[in-house]
C-alpha positions as CSV (number, residue, x, y, z in Angstrom):
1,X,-9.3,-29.3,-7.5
2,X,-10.7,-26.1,-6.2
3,X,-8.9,-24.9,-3.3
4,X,-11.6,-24.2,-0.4
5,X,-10.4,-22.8,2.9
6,X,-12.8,-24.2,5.8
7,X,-13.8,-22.4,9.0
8,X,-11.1,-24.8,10.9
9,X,-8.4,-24.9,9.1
10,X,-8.6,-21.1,8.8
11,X,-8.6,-21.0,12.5
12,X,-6.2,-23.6,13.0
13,X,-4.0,-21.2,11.0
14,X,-3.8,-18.5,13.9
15,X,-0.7,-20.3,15.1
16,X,0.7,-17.0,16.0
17,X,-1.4,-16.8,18.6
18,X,0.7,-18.9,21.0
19,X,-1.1,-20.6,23.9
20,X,2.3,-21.5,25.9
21,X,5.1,-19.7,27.2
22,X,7.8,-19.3,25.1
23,X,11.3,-17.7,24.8
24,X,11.9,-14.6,22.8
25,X,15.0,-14.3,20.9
26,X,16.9,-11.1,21.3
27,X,19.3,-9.1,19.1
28,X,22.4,-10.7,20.8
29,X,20.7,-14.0,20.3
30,X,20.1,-14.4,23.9
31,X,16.5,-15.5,24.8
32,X,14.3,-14.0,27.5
33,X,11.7,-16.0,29.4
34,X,8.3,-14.6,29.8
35,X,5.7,-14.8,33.0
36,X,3.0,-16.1,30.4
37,X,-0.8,-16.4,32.0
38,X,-1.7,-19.9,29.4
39,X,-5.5,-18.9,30.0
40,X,-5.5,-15.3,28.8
41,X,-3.3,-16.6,25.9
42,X,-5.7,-19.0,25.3
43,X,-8.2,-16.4,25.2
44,X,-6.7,-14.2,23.4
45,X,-5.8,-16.8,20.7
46,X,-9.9,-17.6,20.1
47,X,-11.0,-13.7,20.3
48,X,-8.3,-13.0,17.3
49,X,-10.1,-16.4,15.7
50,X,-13.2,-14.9,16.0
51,X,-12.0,-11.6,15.0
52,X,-10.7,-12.6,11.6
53,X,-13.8,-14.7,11.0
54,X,-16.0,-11.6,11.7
55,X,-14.4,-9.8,9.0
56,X,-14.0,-12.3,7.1
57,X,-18.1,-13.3,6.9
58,X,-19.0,-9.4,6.7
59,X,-16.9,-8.5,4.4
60,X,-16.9,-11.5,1.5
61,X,-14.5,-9.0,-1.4
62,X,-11.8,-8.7,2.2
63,X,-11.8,-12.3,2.3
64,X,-11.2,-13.1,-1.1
65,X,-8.7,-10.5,-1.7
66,X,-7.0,-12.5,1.7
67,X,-7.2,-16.0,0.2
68,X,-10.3,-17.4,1.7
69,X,-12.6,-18.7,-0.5
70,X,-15.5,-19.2,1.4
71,X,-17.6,-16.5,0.4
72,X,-16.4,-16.0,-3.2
73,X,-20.1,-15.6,-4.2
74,X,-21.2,-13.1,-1.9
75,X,-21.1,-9.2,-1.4
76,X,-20.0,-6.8,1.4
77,X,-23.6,-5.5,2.6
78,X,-22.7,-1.6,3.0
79,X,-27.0,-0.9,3.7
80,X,-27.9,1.1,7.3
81,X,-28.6,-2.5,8.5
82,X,-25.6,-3.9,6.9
83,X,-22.9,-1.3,8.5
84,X,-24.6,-1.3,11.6
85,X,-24.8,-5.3,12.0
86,X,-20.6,-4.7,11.3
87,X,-20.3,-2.1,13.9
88,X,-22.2,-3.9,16.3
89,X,-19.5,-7.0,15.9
90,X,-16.5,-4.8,15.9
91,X,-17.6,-3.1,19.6
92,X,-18.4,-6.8,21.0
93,X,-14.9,-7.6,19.6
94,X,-13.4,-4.7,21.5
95,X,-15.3,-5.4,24.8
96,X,-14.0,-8.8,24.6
97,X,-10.1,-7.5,24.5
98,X,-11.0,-5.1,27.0
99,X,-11.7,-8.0,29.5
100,X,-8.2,-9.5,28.6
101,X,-5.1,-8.4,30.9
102,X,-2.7,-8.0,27.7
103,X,0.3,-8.1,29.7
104,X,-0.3,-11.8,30.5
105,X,0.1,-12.4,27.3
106,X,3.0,-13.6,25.5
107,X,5.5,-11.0,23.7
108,X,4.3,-11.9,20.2
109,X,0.7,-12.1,21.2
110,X,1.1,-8.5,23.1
111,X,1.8,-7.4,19.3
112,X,-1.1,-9.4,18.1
113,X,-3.4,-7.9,20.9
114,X,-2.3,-3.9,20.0
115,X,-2.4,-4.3,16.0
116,X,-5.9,-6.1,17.0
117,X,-7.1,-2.8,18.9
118,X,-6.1,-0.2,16.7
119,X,-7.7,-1.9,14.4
120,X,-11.0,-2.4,15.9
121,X,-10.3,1.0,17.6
122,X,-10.3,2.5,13.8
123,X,-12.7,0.8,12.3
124,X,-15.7,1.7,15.0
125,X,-14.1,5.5,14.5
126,X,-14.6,5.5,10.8
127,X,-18.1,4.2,10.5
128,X,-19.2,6.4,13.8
129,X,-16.9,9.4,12.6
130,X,-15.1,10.3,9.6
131,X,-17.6,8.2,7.9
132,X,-16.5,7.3,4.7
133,X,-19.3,6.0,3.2
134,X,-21.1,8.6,3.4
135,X,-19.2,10.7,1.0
136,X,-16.5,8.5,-0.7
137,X,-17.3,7.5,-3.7
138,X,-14.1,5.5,-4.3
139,X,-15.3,3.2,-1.4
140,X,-17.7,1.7,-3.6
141,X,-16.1,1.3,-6.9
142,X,-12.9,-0.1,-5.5
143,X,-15.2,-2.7,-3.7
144,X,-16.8,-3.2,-7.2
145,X,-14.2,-3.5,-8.9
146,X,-12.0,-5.6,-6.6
147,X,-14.8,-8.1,-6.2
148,X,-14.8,-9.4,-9.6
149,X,-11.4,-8.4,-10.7
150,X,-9.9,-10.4,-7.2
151,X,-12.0,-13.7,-8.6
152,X,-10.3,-13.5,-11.9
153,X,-7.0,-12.3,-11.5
154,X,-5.1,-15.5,-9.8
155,X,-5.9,-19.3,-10.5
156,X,-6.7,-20.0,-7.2
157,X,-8.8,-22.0,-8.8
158,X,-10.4,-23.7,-11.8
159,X,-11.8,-21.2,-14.3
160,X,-15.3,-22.6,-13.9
161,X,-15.4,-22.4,-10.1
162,X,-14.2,-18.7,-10.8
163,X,-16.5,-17.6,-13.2
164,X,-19.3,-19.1,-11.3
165,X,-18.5,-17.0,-8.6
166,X,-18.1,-14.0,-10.7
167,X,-21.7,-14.6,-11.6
168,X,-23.4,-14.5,-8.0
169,X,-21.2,-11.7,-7.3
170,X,-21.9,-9.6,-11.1
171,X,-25.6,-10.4,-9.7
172,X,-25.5,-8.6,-6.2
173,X,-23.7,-5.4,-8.2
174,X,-26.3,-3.4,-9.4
175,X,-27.5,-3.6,-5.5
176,X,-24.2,-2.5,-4.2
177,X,-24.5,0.2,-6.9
178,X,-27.8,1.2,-5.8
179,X,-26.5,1.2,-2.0
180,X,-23.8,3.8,-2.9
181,X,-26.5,6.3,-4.1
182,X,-28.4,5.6,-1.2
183,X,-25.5,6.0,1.0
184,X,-23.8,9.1,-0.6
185,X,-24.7,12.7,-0.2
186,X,-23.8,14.7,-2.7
187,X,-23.5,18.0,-0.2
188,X,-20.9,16.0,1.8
189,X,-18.8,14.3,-1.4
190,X,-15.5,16.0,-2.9
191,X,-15.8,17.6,-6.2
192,X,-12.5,15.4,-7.1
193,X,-13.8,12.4,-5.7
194,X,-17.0,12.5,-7.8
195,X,-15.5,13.9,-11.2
196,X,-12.3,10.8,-10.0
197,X,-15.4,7.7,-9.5
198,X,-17.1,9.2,-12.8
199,X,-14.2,8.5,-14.9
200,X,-13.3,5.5,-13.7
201,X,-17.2,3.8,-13.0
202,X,-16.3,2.3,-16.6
203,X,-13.8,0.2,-15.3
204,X,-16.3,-2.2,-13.9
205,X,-17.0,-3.1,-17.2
206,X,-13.9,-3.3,-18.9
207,X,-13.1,-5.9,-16.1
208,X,-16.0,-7.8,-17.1
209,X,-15.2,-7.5,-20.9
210,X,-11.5,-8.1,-20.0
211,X,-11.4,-11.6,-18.0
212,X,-15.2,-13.2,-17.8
213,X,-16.7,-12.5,-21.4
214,X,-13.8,-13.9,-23.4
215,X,-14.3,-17.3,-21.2
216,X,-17.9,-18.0,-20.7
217,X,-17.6,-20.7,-23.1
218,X,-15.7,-22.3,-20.0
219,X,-19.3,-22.7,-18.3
220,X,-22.3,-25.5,-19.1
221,X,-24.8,-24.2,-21.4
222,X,-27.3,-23.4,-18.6
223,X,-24.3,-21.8,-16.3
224,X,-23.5,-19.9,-19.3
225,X,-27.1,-18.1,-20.0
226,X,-26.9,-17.6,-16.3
227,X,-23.6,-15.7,-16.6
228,X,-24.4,-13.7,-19.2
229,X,-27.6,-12.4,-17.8
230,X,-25.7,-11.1,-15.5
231,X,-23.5,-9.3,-17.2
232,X,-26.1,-8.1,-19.4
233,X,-28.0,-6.6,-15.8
234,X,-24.6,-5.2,-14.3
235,X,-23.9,-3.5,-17.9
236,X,-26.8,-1.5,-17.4
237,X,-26.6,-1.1,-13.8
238,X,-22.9,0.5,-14.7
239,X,-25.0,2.6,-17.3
240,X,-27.3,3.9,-14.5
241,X,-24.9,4.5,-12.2
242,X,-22.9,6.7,-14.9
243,X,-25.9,8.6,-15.4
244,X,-26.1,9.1,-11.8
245,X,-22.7,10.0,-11.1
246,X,-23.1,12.3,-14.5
247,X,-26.3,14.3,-13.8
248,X,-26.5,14.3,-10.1
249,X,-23.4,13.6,-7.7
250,X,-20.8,15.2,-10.1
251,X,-22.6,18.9,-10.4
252,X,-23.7,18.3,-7.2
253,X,-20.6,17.6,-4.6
254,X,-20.1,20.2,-2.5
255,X,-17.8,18.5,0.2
256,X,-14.6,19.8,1.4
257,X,-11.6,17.1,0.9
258,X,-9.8,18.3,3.7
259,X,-10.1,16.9,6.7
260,X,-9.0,19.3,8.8
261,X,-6.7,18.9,12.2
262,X,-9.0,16.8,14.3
263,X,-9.8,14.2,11.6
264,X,-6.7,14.1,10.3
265,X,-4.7,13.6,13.7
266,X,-7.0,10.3,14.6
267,X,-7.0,9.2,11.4
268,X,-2.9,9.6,11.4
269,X,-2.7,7.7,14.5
270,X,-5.1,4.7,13.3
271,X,-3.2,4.7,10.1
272,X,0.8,4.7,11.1
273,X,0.0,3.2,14.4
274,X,3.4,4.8,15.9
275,X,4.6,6.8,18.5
276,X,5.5,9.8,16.1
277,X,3.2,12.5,16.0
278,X,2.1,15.0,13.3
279,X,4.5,18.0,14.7
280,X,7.7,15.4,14.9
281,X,6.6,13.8,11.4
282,X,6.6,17.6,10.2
283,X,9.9,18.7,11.6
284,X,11.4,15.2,10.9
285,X,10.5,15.7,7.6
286,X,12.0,19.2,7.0
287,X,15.2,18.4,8.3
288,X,15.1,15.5,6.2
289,X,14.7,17.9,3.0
290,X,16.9,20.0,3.6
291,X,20.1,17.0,4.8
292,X,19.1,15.3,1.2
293,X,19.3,18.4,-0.8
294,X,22.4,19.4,0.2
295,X,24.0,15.5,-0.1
296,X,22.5,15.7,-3.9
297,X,24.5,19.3,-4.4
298,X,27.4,17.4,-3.5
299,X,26.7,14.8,-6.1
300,X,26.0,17.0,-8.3
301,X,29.2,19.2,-8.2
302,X,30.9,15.4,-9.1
303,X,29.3,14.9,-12.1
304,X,29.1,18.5,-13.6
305,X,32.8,19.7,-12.9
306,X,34.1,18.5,-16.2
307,X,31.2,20.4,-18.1
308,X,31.5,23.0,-19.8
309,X,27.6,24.6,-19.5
310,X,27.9,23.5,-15.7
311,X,26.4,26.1,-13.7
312,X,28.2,27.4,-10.7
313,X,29.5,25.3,-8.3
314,X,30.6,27.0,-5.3
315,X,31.1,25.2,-2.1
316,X,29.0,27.4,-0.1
317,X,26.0,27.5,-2.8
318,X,23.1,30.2,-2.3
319,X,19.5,28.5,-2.8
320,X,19.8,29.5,-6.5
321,X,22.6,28.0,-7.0
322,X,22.1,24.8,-5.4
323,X,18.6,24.3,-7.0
324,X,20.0,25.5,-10.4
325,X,23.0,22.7,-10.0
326,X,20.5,19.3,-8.7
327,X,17.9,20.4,-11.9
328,X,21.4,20.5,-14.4
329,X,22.6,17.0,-12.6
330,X,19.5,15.3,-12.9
331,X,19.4,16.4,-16.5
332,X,22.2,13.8,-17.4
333,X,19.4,11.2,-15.7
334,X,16.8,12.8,-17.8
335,X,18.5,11.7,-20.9
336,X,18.4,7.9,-21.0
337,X,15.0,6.9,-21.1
338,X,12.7,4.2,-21.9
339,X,10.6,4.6,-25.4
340,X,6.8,5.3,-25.2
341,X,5.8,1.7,-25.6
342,X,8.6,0.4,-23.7
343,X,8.1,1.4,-20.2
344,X,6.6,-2.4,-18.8
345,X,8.9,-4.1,-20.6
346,X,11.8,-1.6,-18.9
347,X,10.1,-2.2,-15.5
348,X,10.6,-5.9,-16.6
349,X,13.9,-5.9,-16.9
350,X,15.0,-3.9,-14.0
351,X,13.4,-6.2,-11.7
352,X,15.5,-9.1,-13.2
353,X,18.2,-7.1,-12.8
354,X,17.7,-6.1,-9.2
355,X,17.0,-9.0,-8.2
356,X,19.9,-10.7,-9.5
357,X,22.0,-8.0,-7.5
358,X,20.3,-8.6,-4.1
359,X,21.5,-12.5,-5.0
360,X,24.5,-11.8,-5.9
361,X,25.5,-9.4,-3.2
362,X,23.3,-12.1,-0.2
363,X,21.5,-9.0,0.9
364,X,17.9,-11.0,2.1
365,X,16.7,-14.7,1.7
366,X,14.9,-14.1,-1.8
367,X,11.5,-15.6,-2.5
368,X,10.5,-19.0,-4.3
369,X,7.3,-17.7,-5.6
370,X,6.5,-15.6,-9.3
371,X,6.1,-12.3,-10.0
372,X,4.2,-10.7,-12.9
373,X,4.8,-7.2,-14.5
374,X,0.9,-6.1,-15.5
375,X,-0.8,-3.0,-17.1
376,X,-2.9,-1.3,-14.3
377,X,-6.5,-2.5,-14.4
378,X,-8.4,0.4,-15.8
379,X,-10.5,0.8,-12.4
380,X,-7.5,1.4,-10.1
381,X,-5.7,4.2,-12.5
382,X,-5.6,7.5,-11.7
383,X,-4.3,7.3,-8.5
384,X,-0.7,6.0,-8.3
385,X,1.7,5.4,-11.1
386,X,2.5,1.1,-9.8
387,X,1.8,-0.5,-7.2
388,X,2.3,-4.5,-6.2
389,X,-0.2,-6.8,-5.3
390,X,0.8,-9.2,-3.4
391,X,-1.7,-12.7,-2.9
392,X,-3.8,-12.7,0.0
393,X,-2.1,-14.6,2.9
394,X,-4.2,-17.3,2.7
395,X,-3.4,-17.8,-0.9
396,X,-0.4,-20.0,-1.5
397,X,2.2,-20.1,-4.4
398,X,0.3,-17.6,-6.2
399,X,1.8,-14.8,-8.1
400,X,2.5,-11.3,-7.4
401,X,1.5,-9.0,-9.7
402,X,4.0,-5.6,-9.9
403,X,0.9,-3.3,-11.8
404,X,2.2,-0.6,-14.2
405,X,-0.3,2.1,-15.5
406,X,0.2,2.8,-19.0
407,X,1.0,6.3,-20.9
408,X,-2.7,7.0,-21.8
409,X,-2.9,7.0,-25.5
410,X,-4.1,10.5,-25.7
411,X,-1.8,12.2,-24.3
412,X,0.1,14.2,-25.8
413,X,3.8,14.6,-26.6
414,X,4.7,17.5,-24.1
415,X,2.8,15.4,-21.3
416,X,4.8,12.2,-22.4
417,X,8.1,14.1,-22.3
418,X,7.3,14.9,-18.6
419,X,6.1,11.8,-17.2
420,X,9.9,9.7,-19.3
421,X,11.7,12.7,-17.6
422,X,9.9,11.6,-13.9
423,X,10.1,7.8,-15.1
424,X,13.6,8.0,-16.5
425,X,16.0,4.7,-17.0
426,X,17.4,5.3,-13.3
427,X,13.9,5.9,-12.1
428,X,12.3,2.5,-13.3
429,X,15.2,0.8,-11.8
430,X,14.3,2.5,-8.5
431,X,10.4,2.4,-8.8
432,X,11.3,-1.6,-9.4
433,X,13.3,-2.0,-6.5
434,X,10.6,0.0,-4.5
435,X,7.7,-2.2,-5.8
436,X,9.6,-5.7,-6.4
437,X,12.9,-6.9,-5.1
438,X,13.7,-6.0,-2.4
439,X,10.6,-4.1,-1.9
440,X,7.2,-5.1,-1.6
441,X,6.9,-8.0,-3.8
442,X,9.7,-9.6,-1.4
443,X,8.6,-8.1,1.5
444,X,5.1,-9.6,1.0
445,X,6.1,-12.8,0.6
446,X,8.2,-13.1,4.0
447,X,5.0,-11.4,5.9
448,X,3.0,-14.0,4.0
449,X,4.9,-16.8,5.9
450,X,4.5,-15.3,9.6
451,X,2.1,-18.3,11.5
452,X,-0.4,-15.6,12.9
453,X,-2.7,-15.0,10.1
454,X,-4.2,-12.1,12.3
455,X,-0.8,-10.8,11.7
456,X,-0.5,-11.2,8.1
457,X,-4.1,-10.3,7.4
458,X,-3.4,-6.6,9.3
459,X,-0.2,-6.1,7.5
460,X,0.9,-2.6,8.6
461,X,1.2,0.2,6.0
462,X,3.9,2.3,7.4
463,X,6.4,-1.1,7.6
464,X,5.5,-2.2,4.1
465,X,6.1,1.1,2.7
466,X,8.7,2.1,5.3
467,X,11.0,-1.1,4.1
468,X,10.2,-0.4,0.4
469,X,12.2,3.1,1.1
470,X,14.8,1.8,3.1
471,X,15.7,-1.0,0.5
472,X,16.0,2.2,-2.3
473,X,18.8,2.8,0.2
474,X,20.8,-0.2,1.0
475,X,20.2,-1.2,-2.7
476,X,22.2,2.5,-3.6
477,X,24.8,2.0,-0.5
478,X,25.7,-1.4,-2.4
479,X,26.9,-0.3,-5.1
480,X,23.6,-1.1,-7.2
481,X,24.1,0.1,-11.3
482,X,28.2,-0.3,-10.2
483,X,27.8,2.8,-7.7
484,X,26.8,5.2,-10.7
485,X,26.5,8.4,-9.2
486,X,23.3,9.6,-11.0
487,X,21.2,6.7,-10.1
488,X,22.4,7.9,-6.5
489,X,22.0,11.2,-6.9
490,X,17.4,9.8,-8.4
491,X,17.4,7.5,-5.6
492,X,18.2,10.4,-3.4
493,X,15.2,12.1,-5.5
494,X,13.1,9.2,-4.9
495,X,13.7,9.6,-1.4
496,X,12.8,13.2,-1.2
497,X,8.8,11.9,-2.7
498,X,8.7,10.2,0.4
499,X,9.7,13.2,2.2
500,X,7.3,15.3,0.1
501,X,4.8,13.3,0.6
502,X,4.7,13.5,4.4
503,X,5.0,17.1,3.9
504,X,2.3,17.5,1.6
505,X,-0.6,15.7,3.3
506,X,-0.3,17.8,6.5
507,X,-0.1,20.8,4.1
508,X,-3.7,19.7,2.1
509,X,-5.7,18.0,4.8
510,X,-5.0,20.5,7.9
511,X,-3.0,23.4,6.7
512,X,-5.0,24.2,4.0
513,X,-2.2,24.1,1.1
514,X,-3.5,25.3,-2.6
515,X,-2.4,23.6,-5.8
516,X,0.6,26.0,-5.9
517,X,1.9,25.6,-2.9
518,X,1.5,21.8,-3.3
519,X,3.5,22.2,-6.4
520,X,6.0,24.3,-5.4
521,X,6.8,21.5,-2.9
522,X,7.0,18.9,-5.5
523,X,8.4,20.5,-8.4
524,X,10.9,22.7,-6.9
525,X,12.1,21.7,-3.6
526,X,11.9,18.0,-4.5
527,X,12.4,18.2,-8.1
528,X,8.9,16.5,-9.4
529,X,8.2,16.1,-13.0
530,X,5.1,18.6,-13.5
531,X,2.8,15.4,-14.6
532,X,4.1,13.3,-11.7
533,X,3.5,16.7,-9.0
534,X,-0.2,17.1,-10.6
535,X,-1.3,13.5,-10.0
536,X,-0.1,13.7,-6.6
537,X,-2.1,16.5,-5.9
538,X,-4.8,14.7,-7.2
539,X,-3.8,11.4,-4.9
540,X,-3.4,13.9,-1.6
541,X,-6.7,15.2,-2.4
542,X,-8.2,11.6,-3.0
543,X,-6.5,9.9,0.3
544,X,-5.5,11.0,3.4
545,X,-2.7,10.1,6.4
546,X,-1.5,7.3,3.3
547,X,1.2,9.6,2.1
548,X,2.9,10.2,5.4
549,X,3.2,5.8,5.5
550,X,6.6,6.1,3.1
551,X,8.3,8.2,5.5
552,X,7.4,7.6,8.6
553,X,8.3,3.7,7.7
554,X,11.0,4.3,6.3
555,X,12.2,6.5,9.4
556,X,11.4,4.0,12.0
557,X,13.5,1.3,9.7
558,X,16.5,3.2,9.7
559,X,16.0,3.9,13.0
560,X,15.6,0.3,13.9
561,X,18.2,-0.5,11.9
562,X,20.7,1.9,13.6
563,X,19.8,1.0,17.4
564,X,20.5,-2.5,16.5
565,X,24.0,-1.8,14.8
566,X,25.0,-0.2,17.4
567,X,23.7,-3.1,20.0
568,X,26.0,-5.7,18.0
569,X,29.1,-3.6,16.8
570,X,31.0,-6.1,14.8
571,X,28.7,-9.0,14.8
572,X,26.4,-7.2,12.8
573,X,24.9,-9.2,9.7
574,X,23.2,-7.1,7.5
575,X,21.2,-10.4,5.7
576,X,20.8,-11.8,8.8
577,X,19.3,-8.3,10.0
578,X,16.8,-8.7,7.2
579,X,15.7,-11.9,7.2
580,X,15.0,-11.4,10.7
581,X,13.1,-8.5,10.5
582,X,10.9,-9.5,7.8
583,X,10.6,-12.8,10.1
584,X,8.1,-10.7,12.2
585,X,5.6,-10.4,9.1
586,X,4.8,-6.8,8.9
587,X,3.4,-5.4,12.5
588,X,4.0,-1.5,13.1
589,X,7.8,-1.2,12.8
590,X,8.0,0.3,16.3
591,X,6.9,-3.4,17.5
592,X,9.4,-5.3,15.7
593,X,12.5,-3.1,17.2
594,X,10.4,-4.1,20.7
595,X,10.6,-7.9,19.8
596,X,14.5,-7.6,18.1
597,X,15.9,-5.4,21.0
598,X,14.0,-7.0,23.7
599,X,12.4,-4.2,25.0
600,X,8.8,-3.8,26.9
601,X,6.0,-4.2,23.7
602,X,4.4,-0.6,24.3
């Protein structure tokens, strides 16, 4: 039975959008009353309906990738008309909240009511401002890509119904392709972004060749010469677009990927959505680096003592020392590795393993649905090593897929040898944790449960990634891999790419950082493989105010975590803790220590 989501039930879904008063639960477990106005709840509940069906019916790949099925056989319309039909319902949207009185509300709708804004707020400033797709190329192919690759990916639901999707959208492509040119100017694009979209434009294809081709057997004859006319007419459109990106946007870009400091601080503020600014993220962040450094000198004087080519190890270590002393330690790490062909199936098996320690140890309610270890669809590499895709919302018992990007096959052995050292034994157990259990893949699943969909459908960056960092840490603090100092001493590395990372993105997109710089970040003050530091460069120069999501997360977590220790004393549960803070879904972190600590929701 195909699963279809229709425009009531989707709103009926907004449950988190209370319409009555209701008690809030504090830390203590006491309960606190609120002077509720039932009208502006009520309004408020059917401007966020409206609000998710807006984006929902202009932007048809968003809604899929979400779980509604509605509009699995149309396009996002990114034309002058199109954008400006979307900005024109985001500003009525924003009048409409502007008329509310938000403190009338109830506590969890306040939430609702600020994620709703800064939302709305960010995307009027991005098409009016920074406008993105005016010289991102990645905007389109991601959209390309994700719009078949989201309809083919999870059996949400019968292969047929899927493909015949696949085929309305594969026949709106070559337009969305042809928008993009219109759209882009190649004085305005990056260099890296156009050389980036050129490489990967291919992708499109291989999706095609990858999960429709092999099943358009699946389809009635007539469906079927349907289908593959339309693959035959995006195959070419692909072609023209290559030639395109080839012969004009590639030797033509000429725009500066740097924001600068006026682009970059809104931007920052739309995308973390805390009360943190750049300068405290900055000096956060260096104190940070140099606090970690010194905690993995002391580890490292542990495990080298006994050595006999042990480098100095003086209590009161000079920077030479101390850096010569980490690089010798995390050697020992360096050693065990996966082979070339193995690292999936090592992923694989550290995410069993993890999460048979988070059960064992009762550190979080775990979750009931799958997860799948994948190879990185062509069209997404080149821009992170793994990431976890979680099912939209609106998608239920569905898997998770924890993507893995291969080691390309021609690469060669010295470039192999750097990216095992980065991705060593330790490392895959960490970049599992990070990406599966406890991490996203379980994080995910809990926001997927929240009752406001508005909620779950604006999951916050900064708390998924913050709590994918924090559980690196309580993973380490409980003894994970039987409290083995090295994986301590390359979760403590792992930690410092977070810290790098916040670091980094203020130093490329507003201080003007060059690759060396960059570099000398990465690889020597937070001990980056030379492979791993050069794709980062590449991602800081691709993205922007993303980076600075890991650490300023985590931060606010531990944080969070802290203020409420210290609220309970003895009575503090740390499964309890996390079960109820993942019962929030995944607002900005700042708002869930509001809601857990009872305080006002700013």
């Amino acid at each position: 039975m195909r699963r279809t989501l229709l425009a009531a039930a989707l709103l009926a879904c907004l449950a988190g959008c209370q319409q009555a008063e209701s008690p809030n639960a504090t830390a203590d477990g006491a309960t606190r009353a609120e002077a509720v106005d039932p009208q502006a709840d009520a309004r408020f509940a059917e401007l966020a309906q409206r609000a998710l069906e807006t984006w929902l019916r202009l932007s048809p790949t968003f809604a899929t990738s979400v779980g509604d099925h509605r509009y699995d056989g149309e396009l996002d319309d990114l034309s002058a008309e199109g954008r400006q039909r979307a900005l024109e319902a985001r500003k009525q949207l924003l009048a409409e909240l502007d008329a509310i009185d938000v403190s009338r509300l109830s506590r969890e709708n306040q939430v609702d009511a600020a994620i709703l804004r800064n939302r709305l707020e960010a995307d009027i400033w991005n098409a009016e401002v920074l406008q993105s797709w005016a010289w991102d190329p990645l905007l389109y192919n991601s959209l390309a890509g994700g719009s078949i690759y989201d309809l083919m990916a999870r059996e949400f639901a019968p292969l047929p119904d899927r493909l015949r999707s696949a085929t309305a959208r594969m026949e709106k492509l070559p337009a969305l392709l042809a928008q993009a040119r219109a759209n882009l100017d190649p004085a305005r694009v990056p260099k890296v972004h156009a050389e980036t979209v050129a490489r990967q434009n291919q992708g499109i294809r291989a999706i095609v060749d990858s999960f429709i081709v092999p099943h358009a057997d699946q389809l009635p004859d007539d469906e079927r010469t349907r289908l593959e006319a339309a693959v035959a007419r995006l195959r070419a459109a692909v072609a023209e677009h290559q030639a395109w990106l080839d012969q004009v946007l590639v030797p033509n870009a000429a725009g500066d990927f740097r924001l600068g400091a006026e682009l970059y601080d809104q931007k920052l503020k739309f995308s973390l959505n805390s009360s943190l600014s750049r300068s405290e993220i900055r000096q956060r962040a260096e104190a940070e680096l140099a606090r970690v450094r010194a905690e993995m000198y002391a580890i490292a004087r542990t495990v080298l003592e006994d050595r006999a080519d042990a480098p100095p190890l003086p209590e009161d270590p000079d920077e030479a020392q101390r850096q010569a002393a980490i690089e010798a330690a995390l050697e020992l790490a360096y050693a065990e590795r996966p082979a070339r062909d193995q690292v999936v199936e090592a992923a694989r098996a550290a995410l069993e393993q993890a999460t048979a320690f988070v059960r064992e140890k009762d550190l979080v309610t775990l979750p009931d649905a799958p997860v799948e270890i994948i190879l990185m669809p062509e069209f997404q590499r080149g821009v992170a090593v793994a990431y976890c895709d979680s099912p939209g919302p609106l998608d239920k018992n569905l898997k998770t897929f924890y993507a893995v990007s291969p080691i390309p096959d021609d690469w060669t052995d010295a470039q192999v040898d750097s990216f095992l050292r980065e991705y060593n034994s330790r490392m895959i157990h960490l970049l599992s944790i990070h990406e599966g259990t406890p991490g996203h893949y379980l994080e995910g699943w809990h926001s997927a449960r929240h009752p406001s969909t508005l909620r779950a459908v604006l999951r916050s960056g900064p708390f998924a990634e913050g709590w994918a960092v924090y559980t690196e840490k309580v993973m380490a603090d409980a003894g994970y891999l039987d409290n083995d100092p090295l994986f301590r001493l390359v979760q403590l590395k792992f930690y410092l790419r977070t810290i790098a990372n916040a670091i980094l993105d203020q130093g490329v997109h507003v201080d003007g950082w060059s690759r060396e710089q960059a570099m000398d970040l990465m690889v020597r003050q937070t001990f980056q493989q030379e492979s791993e530091a050069a794709g980062k460069w590449v991602r800081a120069q691709l993205s922007s105010a993303q980076l600075p999501t890991y650490f300023v997360g985590a931060q606010e977590h531990f944080d969070m975590r802290k203020a409420v220790e210290e609220k309970l004393g003895d009575r503090f549960d740390a499964k309890a803790y996390h079960d109820r803070v993942l019962s929030y879904g995944a607002p900005p972190v700042r708002f869930v220590r509001q809601l857990i600590l009872d305080e006002p929701i700013r």
